[in-house]
Z-matrix of the N, CA and C atoms (Angstrom, degrees):
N
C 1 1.471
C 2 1.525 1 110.61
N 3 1.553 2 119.15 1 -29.47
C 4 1.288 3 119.68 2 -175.25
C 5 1.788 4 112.21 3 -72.69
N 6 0.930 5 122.83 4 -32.42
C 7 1.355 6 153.49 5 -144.77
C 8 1.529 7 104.79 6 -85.92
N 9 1.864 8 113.72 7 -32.29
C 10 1.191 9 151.50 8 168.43
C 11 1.721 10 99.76 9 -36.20
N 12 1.268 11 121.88 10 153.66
C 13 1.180 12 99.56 11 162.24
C 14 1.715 13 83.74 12 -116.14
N 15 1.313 14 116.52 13 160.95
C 16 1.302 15 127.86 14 160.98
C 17 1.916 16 117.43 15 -165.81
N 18 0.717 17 108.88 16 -159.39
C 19 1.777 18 117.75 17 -157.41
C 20 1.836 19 105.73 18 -61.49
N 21 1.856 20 106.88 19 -12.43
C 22 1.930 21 104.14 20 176.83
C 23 1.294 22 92.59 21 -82.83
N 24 1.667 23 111.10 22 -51.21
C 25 1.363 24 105.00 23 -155.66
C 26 1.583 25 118.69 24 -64.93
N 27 1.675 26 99.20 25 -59.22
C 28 1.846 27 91.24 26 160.97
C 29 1.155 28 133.30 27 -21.09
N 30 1.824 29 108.86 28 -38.97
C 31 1.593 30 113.97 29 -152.87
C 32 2.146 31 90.56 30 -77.65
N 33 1.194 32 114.99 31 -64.90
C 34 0.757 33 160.33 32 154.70
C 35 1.723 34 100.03 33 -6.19
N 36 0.809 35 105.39 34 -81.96
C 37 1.578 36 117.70 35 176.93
C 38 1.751 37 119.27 36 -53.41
N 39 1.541 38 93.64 37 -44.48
C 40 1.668 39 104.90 38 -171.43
C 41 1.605 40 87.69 39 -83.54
N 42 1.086 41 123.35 40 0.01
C 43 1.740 42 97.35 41 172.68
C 44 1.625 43 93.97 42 -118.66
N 45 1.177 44 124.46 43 -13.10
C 46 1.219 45 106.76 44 170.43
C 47 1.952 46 121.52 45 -69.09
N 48 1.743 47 97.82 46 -25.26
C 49 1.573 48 106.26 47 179.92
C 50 1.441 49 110.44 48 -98.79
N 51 1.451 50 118.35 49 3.16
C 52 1.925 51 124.78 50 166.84
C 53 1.570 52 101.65 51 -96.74
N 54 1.200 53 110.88 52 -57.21
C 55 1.646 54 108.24 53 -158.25
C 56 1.445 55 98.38 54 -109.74
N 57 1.186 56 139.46 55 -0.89
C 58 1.543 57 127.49 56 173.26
C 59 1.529 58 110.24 57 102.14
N 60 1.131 59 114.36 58 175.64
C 61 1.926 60 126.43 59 -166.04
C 62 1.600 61 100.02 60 -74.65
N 63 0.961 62 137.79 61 -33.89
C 64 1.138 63 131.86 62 -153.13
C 65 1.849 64 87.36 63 -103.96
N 66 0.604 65 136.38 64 -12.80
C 67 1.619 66 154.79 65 156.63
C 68 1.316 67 101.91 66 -61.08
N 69 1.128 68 140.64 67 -64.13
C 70 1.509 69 173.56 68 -158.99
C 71 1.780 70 106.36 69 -54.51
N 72 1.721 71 98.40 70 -59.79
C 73 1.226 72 131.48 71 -158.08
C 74 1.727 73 109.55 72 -84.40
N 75 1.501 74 102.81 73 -50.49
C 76 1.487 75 116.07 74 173.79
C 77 1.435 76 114.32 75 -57.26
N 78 1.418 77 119.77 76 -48.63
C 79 1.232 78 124.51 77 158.29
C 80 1.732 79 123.71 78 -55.88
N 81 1.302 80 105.52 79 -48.18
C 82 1.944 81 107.43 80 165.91
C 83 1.887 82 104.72 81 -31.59
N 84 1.360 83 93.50 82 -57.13
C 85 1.657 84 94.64 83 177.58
C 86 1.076 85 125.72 84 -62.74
N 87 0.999 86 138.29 85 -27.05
C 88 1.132 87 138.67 86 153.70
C 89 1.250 88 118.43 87 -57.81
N 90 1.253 89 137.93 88 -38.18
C 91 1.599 90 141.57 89 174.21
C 92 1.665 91 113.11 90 -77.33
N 93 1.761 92 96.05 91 -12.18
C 94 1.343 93 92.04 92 164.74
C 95 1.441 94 128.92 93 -91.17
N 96 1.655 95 97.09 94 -12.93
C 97 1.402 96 84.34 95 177.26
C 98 1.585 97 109.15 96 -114.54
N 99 1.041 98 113.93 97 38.39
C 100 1.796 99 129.06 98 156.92
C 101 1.535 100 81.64 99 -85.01
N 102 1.287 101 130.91 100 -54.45
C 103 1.737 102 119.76 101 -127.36
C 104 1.637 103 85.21 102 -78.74
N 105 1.806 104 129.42 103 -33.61
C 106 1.153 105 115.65 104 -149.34
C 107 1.978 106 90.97 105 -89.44
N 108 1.041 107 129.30 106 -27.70
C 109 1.391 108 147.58 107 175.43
C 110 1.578 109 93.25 108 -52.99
N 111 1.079 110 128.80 109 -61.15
C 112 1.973 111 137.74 110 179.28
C 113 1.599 112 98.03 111 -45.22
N 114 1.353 113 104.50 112 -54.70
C 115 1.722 114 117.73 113 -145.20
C 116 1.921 115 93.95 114 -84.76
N 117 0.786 116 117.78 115 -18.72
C 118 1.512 117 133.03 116 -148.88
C 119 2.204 118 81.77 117 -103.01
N 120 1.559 119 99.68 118 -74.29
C 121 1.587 120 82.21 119 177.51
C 122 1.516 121 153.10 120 -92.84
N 123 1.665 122 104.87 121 21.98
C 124 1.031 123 156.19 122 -178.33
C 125 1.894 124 99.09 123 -82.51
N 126 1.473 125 87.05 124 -68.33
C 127 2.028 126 91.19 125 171.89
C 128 1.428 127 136.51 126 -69.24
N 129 1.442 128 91.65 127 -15.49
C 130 1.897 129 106.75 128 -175.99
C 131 1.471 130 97.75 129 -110.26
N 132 1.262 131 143.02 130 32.02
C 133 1.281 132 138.72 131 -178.29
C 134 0.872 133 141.13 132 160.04
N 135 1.614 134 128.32 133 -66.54
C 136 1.092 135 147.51 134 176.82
C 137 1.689 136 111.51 135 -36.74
N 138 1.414 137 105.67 136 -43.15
C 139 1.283 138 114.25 137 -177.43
C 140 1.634 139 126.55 138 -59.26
N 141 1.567 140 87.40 139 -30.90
C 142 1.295 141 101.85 140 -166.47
C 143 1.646 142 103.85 141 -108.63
N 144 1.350 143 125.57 142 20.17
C 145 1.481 144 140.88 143 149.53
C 146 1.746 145 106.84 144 -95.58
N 147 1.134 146 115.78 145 -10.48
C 148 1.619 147 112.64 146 172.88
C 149 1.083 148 101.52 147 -94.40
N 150 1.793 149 138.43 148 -26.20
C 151 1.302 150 113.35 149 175.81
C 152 1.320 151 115.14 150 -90.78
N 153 1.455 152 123.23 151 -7.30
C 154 1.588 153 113.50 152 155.07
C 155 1.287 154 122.37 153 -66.22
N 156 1.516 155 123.00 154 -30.60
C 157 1.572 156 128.83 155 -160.22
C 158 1.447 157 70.84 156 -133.93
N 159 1.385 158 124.47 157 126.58
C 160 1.495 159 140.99 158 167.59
C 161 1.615 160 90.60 159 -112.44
N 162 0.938 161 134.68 160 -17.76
C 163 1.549 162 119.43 161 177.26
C 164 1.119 163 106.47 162 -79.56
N 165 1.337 164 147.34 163 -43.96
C 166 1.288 165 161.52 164 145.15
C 167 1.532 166 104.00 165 13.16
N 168 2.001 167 85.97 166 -71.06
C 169 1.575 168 112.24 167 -156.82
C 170 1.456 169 90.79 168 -64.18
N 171 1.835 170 125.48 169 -40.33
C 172 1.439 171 115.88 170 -166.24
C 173 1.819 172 99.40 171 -72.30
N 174 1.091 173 120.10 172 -15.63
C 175 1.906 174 104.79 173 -160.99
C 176 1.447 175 79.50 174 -91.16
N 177 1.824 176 133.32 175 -58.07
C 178 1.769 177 108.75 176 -173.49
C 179 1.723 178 112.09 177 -60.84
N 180 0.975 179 129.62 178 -5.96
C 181 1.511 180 120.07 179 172.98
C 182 1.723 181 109.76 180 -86.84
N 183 1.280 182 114.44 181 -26.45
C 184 1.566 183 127.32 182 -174.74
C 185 1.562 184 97.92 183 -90.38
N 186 1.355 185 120.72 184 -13.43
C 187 1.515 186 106.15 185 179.35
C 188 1.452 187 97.40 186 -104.82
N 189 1.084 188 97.66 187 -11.14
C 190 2.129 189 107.34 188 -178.27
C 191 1.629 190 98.33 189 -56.33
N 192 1.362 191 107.02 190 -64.37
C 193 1.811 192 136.13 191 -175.27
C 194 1.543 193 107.55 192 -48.87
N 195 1.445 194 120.03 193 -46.75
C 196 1.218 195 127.74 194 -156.73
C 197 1.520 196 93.40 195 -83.78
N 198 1.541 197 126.72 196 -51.44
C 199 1.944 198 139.74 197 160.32
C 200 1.814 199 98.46 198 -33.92
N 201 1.366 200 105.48 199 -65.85
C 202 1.028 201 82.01 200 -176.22
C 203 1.799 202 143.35 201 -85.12
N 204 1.618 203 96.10 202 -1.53
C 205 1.288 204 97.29 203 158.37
C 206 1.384 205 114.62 204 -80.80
N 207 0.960 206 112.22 205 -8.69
C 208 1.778 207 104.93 206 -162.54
C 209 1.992 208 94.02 207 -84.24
N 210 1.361 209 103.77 208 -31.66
C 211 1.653 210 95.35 209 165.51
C 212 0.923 211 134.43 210 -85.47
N 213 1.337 212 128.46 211 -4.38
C 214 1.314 213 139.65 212 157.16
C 215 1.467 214 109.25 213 -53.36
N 216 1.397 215 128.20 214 -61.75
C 217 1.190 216 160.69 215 166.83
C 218 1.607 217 105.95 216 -23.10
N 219 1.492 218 105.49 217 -62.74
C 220 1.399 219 115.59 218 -177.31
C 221 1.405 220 106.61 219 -68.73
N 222 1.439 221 130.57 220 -26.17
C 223 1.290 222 136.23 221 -149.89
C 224 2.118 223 88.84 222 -106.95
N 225 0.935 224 125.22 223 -34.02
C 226 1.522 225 139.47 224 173.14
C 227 1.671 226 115.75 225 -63.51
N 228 1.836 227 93.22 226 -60.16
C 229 1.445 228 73.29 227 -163.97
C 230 1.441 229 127.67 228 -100.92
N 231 1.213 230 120.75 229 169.10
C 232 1.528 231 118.33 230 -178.53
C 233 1.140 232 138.05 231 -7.81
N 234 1.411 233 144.37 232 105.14
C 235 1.297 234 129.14 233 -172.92
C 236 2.389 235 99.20 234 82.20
N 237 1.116 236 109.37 235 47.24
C 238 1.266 237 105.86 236 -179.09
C 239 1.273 238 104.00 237 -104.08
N 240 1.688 239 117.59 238 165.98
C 241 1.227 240 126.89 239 -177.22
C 242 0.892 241 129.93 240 -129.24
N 243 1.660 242 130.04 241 106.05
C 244 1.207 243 135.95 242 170.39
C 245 1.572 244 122.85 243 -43.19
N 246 1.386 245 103.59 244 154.26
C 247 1.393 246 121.13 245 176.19
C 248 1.979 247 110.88 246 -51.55
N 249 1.625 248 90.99 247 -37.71
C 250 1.683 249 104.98 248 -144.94
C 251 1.749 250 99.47 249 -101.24
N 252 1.949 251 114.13 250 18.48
C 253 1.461 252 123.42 251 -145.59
C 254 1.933 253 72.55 252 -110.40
N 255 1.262 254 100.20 253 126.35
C 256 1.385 255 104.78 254 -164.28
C 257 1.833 256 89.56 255 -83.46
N 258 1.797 257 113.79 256 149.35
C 259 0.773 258 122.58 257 169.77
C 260 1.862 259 123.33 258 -124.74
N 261 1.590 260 124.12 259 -176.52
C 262 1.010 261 109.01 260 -152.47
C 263 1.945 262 79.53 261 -122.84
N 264 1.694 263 108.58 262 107.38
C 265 1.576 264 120.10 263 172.70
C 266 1.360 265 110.39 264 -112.90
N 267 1.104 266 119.10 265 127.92
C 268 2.041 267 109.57 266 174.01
C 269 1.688 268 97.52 267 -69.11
N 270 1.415 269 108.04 268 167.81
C 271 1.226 270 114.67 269 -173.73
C 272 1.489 271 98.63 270 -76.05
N 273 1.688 272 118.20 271 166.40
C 274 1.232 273 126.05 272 163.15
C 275 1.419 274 105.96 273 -134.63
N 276 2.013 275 102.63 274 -167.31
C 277 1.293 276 98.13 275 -167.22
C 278 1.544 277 87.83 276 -97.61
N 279 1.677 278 98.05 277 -171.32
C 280 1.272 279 114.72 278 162.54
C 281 1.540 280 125.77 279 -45.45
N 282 1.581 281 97.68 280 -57.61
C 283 1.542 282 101.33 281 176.39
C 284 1.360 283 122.36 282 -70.54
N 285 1.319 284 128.40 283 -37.69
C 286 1.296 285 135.19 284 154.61
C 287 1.557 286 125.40 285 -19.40
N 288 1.666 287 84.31 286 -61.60
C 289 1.654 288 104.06 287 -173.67
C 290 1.589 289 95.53 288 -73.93
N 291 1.221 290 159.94 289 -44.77
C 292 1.148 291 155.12 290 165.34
C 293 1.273 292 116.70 291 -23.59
N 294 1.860 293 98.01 292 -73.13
C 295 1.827 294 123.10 293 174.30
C 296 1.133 295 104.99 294 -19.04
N 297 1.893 296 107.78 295 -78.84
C 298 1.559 297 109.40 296 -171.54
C 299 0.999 298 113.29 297 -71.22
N 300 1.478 299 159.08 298 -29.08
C 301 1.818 300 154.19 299 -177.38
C 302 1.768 301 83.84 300 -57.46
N 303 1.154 302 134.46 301 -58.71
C 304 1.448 303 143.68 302 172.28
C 305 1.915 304 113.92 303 -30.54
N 306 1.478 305 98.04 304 -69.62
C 307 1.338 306 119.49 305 -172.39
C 308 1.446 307 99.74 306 -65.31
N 309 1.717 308 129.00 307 -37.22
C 310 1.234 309 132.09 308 -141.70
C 311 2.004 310 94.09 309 -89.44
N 312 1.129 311 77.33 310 -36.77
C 313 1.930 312 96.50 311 179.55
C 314 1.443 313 99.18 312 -69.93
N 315 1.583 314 127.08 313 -75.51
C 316 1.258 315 111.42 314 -171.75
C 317 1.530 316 136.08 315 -39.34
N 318 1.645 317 99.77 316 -22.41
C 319 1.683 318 98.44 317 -165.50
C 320 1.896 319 90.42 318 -127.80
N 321 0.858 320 105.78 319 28.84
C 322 1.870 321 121.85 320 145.41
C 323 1.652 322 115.38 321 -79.24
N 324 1.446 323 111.16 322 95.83
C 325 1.687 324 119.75 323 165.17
C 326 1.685 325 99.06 324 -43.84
N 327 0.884 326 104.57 325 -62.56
C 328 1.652 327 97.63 326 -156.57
C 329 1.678 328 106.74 327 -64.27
N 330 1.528 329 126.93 328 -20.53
C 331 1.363 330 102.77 329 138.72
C 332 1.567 331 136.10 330 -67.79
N 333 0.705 332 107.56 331 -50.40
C 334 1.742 333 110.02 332 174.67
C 335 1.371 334 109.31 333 -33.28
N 336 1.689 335 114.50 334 -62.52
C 337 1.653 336 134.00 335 174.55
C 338 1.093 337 96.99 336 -32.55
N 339 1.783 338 122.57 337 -69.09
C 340 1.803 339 107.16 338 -159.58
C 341 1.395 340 105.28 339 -71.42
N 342 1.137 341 128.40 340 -57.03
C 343 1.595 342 118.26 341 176.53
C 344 1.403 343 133.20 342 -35.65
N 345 1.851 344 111.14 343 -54.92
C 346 1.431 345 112.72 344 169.95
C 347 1.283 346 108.57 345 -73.55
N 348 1.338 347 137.37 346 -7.04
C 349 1.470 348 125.22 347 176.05
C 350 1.213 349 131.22 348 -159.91
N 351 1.816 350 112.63 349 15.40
C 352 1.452 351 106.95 350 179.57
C 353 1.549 352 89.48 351 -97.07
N 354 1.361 353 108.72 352 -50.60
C 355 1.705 354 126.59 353 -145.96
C 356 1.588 355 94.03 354 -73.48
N 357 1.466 356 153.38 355 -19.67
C 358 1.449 357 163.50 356 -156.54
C 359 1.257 358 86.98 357 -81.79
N 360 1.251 359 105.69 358 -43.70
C 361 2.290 360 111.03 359 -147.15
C 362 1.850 361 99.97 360 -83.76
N 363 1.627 362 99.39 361 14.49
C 364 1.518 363 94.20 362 -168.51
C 365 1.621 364 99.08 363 -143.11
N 366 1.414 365 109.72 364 10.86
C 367 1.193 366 105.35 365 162.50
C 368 1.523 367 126.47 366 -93.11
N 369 1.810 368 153.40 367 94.78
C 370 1.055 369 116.78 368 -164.52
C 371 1.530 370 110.90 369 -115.75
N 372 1.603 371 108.31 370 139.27
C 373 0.877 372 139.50 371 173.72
C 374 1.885 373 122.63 372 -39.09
N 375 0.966 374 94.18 373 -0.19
C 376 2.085 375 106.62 374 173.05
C 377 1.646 376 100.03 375 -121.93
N 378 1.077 377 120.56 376 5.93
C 379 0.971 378 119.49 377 161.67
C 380 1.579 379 149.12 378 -82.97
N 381 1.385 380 102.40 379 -22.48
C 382 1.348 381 154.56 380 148.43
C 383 1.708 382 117.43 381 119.82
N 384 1.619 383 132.98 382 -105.15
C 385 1.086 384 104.15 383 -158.50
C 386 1.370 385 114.44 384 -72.77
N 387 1.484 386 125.00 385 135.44
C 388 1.522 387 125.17 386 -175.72
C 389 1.450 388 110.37 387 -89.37
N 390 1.741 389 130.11 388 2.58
C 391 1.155 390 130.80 389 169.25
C 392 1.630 391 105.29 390 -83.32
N 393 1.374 392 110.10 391 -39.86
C 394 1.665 393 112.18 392 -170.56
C 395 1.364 394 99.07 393 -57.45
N 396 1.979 395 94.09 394 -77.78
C 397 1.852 396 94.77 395 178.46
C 398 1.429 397 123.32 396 -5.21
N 399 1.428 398 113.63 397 -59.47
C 400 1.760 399 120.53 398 -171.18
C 401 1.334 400 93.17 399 -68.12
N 402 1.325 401 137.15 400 -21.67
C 403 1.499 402 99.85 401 -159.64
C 404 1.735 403 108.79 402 -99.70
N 405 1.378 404 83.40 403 -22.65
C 406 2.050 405 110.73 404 168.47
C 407 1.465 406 92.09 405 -50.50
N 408 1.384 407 101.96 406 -90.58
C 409 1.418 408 100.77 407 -154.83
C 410 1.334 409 115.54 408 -52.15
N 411 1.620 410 134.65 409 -11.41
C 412 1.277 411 118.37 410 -174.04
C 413 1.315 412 103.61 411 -105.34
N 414 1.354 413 105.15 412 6.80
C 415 2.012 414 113.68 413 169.04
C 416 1.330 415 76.57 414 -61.89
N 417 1.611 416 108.81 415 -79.80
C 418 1.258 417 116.79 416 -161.52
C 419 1.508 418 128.21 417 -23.67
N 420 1.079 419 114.85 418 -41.54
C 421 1.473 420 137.82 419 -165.93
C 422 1.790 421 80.49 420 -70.65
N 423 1.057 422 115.33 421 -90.58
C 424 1.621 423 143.67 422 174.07
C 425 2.169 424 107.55 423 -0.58
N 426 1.371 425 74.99 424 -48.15
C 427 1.701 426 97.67 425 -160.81
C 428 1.837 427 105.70 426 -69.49
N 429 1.627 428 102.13 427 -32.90
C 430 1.360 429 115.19 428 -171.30
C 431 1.467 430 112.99 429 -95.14
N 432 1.594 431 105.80 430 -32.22
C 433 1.893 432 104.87 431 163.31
C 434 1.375 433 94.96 432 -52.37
N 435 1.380 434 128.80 433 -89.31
C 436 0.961 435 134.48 434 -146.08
C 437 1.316 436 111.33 435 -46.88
N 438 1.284 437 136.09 436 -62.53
C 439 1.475 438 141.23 437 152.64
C 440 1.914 439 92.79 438 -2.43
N 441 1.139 440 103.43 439 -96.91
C 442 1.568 441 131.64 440 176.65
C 443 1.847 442 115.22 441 -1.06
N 444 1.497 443 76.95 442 -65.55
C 445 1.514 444 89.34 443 -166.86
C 446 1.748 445 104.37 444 -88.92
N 447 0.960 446 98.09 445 -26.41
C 448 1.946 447 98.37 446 167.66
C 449 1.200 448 127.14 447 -44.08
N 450 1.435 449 93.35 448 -49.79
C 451 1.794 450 104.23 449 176.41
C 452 1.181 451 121.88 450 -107.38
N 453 1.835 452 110.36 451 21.07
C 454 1.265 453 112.84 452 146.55
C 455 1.496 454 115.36 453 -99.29
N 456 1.035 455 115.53 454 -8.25
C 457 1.442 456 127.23 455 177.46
C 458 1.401 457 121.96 456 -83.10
N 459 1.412 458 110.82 457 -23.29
C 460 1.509 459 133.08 458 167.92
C 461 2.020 460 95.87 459 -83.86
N 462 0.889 461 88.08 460 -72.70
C 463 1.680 462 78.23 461 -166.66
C 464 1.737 463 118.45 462 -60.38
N 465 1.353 464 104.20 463 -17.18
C 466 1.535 465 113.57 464 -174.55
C 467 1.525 466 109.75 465 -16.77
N 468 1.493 467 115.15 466 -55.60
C 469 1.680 468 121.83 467 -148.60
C 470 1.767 469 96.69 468 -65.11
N 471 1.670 470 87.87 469 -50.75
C 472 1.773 471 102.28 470 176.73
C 473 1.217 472 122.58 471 -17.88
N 474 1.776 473 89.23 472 -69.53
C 475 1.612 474 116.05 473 -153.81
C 476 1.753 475 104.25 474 -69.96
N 477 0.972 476 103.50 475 -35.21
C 478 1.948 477 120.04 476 176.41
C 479 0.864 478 105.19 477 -42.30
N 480 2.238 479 113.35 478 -68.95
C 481 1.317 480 118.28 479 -170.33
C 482 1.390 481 113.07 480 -71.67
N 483 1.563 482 127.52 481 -12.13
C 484 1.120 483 116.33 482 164.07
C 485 1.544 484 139.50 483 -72.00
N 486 1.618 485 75.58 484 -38.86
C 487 2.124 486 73.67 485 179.06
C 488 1.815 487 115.42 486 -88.89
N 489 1.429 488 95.46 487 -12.06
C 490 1.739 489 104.85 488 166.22
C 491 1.611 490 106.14 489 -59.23
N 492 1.016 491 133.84 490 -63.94
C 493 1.102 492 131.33 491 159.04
C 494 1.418 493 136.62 492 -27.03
N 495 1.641 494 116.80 493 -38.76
C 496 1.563 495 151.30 494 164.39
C 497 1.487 496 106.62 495 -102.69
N 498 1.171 497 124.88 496 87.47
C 499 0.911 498 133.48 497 173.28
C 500 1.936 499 115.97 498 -64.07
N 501 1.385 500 85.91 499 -36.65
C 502 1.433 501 102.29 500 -164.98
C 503 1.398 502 93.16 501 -65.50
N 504 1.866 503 119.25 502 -36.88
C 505 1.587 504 117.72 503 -168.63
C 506 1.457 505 103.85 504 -61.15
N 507 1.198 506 106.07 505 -43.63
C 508 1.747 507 111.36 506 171.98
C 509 1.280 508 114.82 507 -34.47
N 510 1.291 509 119.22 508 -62.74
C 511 1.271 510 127.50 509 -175.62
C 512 1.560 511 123.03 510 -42.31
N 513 1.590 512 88.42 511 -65.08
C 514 1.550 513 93.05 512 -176.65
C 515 1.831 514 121.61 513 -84.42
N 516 1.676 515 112.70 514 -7.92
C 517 1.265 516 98.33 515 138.28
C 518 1.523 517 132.38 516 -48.71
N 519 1.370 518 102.49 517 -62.50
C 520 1.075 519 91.65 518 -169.66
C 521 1.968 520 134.95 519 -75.35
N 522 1.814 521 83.50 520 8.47
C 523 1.849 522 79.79 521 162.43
C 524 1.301 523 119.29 522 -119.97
N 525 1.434 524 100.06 523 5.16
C 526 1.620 525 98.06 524 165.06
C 527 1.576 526 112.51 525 -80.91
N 528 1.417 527 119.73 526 -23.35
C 529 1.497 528 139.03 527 177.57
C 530 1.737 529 95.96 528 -75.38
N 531 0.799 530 111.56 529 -54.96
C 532 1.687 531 116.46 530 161.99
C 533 1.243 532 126.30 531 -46.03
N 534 1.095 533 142.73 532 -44.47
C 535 1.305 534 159.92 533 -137.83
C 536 2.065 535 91.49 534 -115.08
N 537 1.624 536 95.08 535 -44.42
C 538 2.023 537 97.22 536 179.04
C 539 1.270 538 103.64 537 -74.60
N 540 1.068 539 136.23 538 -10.43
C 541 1.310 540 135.26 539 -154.26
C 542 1.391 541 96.36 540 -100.65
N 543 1.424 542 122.58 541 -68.44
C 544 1.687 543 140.76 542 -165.39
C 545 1.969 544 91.36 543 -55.35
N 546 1.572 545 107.83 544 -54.06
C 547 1.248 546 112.47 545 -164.13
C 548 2.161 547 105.30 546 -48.18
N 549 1.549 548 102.54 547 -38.05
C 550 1.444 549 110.47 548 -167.75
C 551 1.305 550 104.71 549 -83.16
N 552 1.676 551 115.80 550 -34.19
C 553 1.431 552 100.35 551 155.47
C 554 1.332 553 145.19 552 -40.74
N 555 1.423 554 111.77 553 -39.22
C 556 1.426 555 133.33 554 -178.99
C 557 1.256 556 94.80 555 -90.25
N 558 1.196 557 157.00 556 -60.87
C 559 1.392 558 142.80 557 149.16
C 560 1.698 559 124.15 558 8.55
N 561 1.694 560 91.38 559 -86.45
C 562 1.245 561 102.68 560 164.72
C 563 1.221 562 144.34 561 -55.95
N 564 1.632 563 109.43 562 -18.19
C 565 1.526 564 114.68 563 175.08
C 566 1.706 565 119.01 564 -105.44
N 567 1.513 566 104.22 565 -6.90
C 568 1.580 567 91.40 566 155.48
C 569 1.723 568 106.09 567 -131.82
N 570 1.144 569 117.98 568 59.32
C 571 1.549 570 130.43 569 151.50
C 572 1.503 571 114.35 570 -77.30
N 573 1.035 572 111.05 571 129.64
C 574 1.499 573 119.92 572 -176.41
C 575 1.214 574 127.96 573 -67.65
N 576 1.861 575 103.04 574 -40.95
C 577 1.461 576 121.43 575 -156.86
C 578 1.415 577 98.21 576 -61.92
N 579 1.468 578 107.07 577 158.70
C 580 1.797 579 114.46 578 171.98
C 581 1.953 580 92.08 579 -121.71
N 582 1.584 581 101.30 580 169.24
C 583 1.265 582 112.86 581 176.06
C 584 1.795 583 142.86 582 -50.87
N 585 1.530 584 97.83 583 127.23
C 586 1.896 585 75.61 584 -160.08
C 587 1.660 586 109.06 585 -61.74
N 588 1.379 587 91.45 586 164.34
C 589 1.411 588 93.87 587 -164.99
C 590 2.011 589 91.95 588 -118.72
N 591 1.840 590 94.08 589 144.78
C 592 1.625 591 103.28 590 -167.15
C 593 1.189 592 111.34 591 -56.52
């Protein structure tokens, strides 16, 4: 899922290849603290409003599927756009660049999706506390974006001038990124499991 490109990494990347790494990074923080804000109300609640309203849990998992086909889509068809397709951002400030890595994370489906409904289906309840579990595993989750996107944020300028050059690399990134995307869609939209329950 990390590997995905979607609305952090773009954000993330295109300011790491306009305004530089440390540009890159200020914003990472900011996407980190959308992710702990997701993970944080996901464990104190949210979860436990999907096992009263299980339809709920099925329409955010069906809008999860539909997000992520719809990037597959963008990443597939004609004229599509890579993560690593350098774009044209004026510089900002520090706090700015924070705000949105912040803003850019909060109103990202495909975060919301794994929190309200990938990361639940992997907590189990004989295991013992089901508040910790969530907060473990979405460290976990937490620990590996960041990893992820760090050292795409470091290499960003690289990777640009490289596949700008390779056009063809362009390409087939972006339908193998296509191809993970559609596949998790269909994944996600006929998975059976419902939400663990405390």
């Amino acid at each position: 899922m990390v590997l995905t490109p979607g609305p952090n990494m773009m954000y993330v990347t295109s300011r790491s290849i306009t305004q530089g790494r440390r540009a890159g990074m200020v914003s990472l923080l900011g996407v980190a603290l959308g992710f702990m804000i997701y993970m944080s109300m996901a464990n104190l609640g949210l979860s436990a409003v999907f096992l009263v309203v299980p339809e709920l849990y099925l329409a955010v998992k069906l809008a999860g599927a539909a997000y992520l086909g719809w990037l597959a889509w963008q990443a597939l068809r004609p004229g599509g756009v890579s993560a690593f397709s350098p774009q044209e951002l004026a510089p900002d400030s520090n706090r700015r660049l924070f705000t949105m890595g912040l803003l850019t994370n909060l109103l990202n489906p495909k975060a919301a999706i794994m929190y309200l409904s990938l990361i639940p289906q992997f907590v189990d309840p004989k295991a013992g506390h089901v508040l910790l579990q969530g907060f473990v595993l979405g460290t976990i989750q937490i620990l590996i974006s960041l990893t992820v996107n760090g050292v795409l944020v470091l290499a960003a300028g690289s990777i640009a001038i490289f596949l700008t050059k390779r056009p063809s690399w362009l390409r087939i990134q972006r339908y193998v990124m296509g191809t993970v995307l559609g596949g998790l869609a269909v994944k996600l939209a006929t998975d059976r499991s419902h939400p663990a329950t405390a």
